[in-house]
C-alpha positions in Angstrom: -6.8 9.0 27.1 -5.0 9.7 23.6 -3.8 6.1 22.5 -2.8 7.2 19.1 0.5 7.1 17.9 2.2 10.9 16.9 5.1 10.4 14.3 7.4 12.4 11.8 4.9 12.9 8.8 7.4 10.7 6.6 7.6 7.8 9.0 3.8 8.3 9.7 3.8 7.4 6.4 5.9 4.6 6.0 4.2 2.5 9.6 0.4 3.7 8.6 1.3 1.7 5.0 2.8 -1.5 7.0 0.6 -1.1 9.7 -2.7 -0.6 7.5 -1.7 -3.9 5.5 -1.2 -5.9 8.1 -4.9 -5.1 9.7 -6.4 -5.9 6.1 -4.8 -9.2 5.6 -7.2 -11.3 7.8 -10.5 -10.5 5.1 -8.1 -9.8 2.7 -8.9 -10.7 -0.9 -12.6 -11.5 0.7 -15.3 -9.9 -2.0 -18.2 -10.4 -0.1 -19.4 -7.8 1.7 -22.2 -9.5 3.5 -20.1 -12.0 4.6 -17.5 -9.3 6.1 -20.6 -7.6 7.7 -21.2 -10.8 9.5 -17.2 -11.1 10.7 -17.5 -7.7 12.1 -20.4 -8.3 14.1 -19.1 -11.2 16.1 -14.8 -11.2 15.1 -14.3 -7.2 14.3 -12.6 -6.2 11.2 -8.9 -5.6 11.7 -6.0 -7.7 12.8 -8.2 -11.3 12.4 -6.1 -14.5 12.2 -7.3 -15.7 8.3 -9.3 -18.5 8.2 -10.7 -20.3 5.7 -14.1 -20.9 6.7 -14.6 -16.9 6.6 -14.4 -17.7 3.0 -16.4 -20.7 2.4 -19.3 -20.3 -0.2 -18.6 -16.8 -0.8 -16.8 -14.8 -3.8 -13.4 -14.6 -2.3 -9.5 -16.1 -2.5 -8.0 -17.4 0.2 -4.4 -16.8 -0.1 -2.9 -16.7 3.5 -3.6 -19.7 5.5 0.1 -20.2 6.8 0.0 -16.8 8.3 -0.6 -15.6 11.3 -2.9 -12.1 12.8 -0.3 -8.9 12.5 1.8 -10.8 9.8 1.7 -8.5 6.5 0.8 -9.5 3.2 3.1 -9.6 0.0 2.3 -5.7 -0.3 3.5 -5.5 2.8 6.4 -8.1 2.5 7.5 -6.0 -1.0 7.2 -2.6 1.7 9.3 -3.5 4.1 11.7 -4.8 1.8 12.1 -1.5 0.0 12.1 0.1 3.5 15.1 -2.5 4.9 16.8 -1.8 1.1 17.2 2.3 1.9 18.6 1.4 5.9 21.1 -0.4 4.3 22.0 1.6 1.3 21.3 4.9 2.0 19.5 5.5 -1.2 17.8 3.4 -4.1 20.6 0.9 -5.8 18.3 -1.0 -8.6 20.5 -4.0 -9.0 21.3 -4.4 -5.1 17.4 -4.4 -4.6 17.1 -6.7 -7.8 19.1 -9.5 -6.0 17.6 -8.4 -2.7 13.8 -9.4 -4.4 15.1 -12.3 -6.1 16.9 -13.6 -3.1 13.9 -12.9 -0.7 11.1 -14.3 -2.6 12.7 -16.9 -4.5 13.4 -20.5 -4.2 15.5 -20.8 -1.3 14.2 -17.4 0.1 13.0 -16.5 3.6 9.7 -15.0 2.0 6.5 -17.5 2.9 3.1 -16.5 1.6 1.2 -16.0 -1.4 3.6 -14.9 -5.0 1.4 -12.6 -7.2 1.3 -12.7 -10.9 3.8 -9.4 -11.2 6.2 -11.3 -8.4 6.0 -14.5 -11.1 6.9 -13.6 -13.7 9.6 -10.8 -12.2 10.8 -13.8 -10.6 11.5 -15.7 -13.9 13.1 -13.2 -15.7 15.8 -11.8 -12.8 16.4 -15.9 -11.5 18.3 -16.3 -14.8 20.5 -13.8 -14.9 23.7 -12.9 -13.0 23.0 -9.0 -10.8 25.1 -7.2 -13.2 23.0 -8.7 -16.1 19.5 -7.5 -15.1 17.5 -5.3 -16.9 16.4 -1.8 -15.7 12.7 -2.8 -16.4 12.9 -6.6 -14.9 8.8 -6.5 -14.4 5.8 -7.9 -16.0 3.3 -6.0 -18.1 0.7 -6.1 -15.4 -1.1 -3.6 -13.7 -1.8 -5.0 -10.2 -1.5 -3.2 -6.8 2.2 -4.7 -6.5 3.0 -1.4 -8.7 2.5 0.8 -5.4 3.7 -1.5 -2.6 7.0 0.2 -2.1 6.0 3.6 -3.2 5.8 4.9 0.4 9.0 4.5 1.2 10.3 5.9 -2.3 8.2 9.3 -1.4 9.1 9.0 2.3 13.2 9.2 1.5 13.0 11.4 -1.2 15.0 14.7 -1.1 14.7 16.7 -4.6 11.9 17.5 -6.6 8.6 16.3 -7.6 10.1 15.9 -11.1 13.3 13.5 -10.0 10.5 11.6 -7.5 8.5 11.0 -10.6 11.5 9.5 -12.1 12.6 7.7 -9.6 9.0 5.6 -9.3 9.4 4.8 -12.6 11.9 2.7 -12.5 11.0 1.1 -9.4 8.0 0.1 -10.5 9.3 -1.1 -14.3 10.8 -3.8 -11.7 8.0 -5.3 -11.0 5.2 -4.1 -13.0 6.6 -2.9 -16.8 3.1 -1.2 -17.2 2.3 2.4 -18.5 -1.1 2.2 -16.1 0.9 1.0 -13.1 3.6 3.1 -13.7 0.6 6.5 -13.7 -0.8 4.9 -11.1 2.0 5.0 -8.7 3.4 8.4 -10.0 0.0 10.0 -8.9 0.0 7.9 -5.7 3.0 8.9 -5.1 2.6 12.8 -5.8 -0.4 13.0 -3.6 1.7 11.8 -0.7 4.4 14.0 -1.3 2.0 17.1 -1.6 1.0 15.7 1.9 4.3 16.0 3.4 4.6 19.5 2.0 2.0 20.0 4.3 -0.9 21.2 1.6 -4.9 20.3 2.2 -5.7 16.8 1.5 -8.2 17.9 -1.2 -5.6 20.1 -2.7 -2.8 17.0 -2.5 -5.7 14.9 -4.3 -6.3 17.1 -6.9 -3.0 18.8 -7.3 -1.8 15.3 -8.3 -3.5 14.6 -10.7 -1.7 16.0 -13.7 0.4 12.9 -13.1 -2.2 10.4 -13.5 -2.8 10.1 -17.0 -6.1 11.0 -19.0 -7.5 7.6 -18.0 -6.9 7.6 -13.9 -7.5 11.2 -14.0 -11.1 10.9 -15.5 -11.8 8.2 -13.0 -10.6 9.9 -9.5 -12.3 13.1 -10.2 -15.5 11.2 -10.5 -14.6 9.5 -7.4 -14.0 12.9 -5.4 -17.6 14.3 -7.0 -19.5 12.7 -4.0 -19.9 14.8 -1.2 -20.0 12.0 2.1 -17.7 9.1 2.5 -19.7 6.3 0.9 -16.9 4.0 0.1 -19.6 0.8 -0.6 -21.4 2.8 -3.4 -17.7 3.7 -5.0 -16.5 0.5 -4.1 -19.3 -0.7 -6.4 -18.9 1.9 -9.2 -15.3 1.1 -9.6 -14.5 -2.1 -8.4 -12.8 -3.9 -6.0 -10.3 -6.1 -7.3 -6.6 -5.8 -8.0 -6.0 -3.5 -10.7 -5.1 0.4 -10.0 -7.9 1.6 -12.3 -10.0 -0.3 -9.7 -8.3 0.5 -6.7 -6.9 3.8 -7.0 -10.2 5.9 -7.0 -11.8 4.2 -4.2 -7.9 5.1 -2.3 -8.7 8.3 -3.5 -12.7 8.6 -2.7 -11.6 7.2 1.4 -8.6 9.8 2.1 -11.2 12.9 0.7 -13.5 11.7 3.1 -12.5 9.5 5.8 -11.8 12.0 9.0 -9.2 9.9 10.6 -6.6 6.6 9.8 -8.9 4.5 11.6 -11.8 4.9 9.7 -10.5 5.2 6.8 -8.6 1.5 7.0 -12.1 -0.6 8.4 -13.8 1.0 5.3 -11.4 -0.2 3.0 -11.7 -3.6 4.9 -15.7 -3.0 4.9 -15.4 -3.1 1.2 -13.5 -6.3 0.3 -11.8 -7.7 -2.1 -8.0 -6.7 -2.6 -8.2 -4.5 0.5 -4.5 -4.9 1.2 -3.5 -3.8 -1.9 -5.4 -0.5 -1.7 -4.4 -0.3 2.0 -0.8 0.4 1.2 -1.2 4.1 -0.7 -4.5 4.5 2.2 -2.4 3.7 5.1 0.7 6.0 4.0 -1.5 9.5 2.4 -4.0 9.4 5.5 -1.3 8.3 8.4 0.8 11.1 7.0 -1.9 13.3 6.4 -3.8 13.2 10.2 -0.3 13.1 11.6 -0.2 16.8 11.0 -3.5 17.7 12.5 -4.7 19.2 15.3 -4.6 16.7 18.2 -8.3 15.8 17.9 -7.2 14.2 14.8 -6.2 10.7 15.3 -3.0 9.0 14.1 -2.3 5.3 14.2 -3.8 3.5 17.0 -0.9 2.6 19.7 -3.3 -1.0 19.7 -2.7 -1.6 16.1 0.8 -0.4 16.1 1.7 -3.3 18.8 -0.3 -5.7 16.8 2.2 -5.7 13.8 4.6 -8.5 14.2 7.2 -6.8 11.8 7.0 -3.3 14.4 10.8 -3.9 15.3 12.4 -4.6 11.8 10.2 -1.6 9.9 11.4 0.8 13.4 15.0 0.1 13.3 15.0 0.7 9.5 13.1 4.2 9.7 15.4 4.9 12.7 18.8 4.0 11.0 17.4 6.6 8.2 15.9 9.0 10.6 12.6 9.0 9.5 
């Protein structure tokens, strides 16, 4: 029996990003593999309720003790945001989703969970000001994996060309993350998912994209795609596996050449540790939208997982009310 959830490519896109976060965050931000080795064996890998003791005496941060299994992480949070933002508007306003960050994740706001460096200091400098006094590049000069949390649904609405979408992520991710790395780094995230929508190969959408990523991310994904097996460990290694896109953004790119379906792809990422939900946003949205298109005996999103994410209503009424 076929349990795996068939979608519009662009709103395959959108839930396999929410969806992939919120199976990551229970390990999330956990940098020891052994120990994660040891969790699968006996608690699995996806969907776990975090707990502390999963990180006790081990390399790792524990960030979300006050949530809850199928709850997303900020990534996700930031996501859904951006996704709730376009179902209201109708297209990207900066200084209505300015207010609409500032009023969600600061004081006073409905946002609980861990605030990132990027959301900080974003935080400070938009808090101070009146809406019609923000800046057009409110973020921080930091390159974390906040930089490609909304890119999904930026590539996922997007009408006109690849030149106006490059644009476009720009100045959403100025917002948060005032960064010429982050800002590459989400410009070739984001090109490789469009080139999957336009229905082209995955290894052409990897590579094709890549004039977008600057000499310095370019260098470093074509030496992740040189393998010729999906050993995501041995990248994971090579590249590193905390929070910054240089980091991040090769392994993403190493899993979607050579993971052959969502759900493989996502427990590797989780297999690997460490800022797993920040790679798992890009992941979840290039390979949901890429084995959507398939031949059936590709899989999609698992129905299992999809029922598993507590946000499932919120993030469906906001792709239907834009017809995703």
């Amino acid at each position: 029996m076929n349990l795996n959830i068939k979608l519009d490519p662009r709103a395959a896109a959108v839930m396999g990003a929410l969806i992939a976060d919120s199976a990551s965050l229970g390990l999330h931000w956990l940098y020891d593999s052994g120990r994660i080795a040891q969790i699968e064996k006996t608690k699995g890998l996806t969907f776990l309720q975090p707990d502390a003791r999963d990180y006790a005496d081990v390399s790792g941060y524990f960030a979300h003790g006050g949530k809850a299994a199928g709850d997303s992480s900020g990534y996700g949070e930031l996501c859904l945001l951006m996704l709730r933002h376009f179902a209201q508007h109708g297209k990207f306003d900066r200084a209505a989703y300015q207010t609409e960050y500032r009023d969600y994740l600061g004081p006073g706001g409905a946002y609980v969970g861990y605030v990132d460096s990027p959301a900080r200091q974003t935080l400070q400098t938009l808090l101070a000001l009146k809406p019609e006094e923000f800046p057009e590049y409110s973020g921080a000069d930091d390159d974390q994996f906040a930089a490609l949390a909304t890119i999904p649904v930026v590539v996922a609405t997007h009408a006109g060309s690849q030149q106006t979408l490059m644009i476009q992520i720009e100045r959403v991710v100025r917002m948060t993350n005032h960064n010429d790395t982050a800002v590459a780094a989400a410009q070739y995230a984001g090109c490789v998912l469009l080139n999957v929508l336009h229905g082209k190969p995955i290894v052409e959408a990897l590579v094709g994209a890549l004039p977008s990523a600057g000499e310095k991310l370019a260098l470093l994904v074509e030496e992740a795609l040189q393998t010729c097996i999906l050993n995501s460990a041995a990248v994971a290694k090579r590249f590193g596996t905390a929070c910054h896109v240089l980091e991040g953004m090769p392994v993403i790119a190493h899993i979607v050449r050579y993971a052959p379906d969502y759900r493989t792809a996502i427990e590797e990422n989780i297999r690997i540790g460490g800022d797993s939900c920040g790679r798992a946003i890009m992941l979840g949205a290039i390979m949901a939208a890429h084995t959507v298109q398939q031949d059936q005996s590709f899989a999609s999103i698992p129905l299992e997982w999809v029922a598993r994410y507590r946000n499932l209503t919120a993030a469906a009424d906001a792709c239907s009310a834009m017809r995703l």
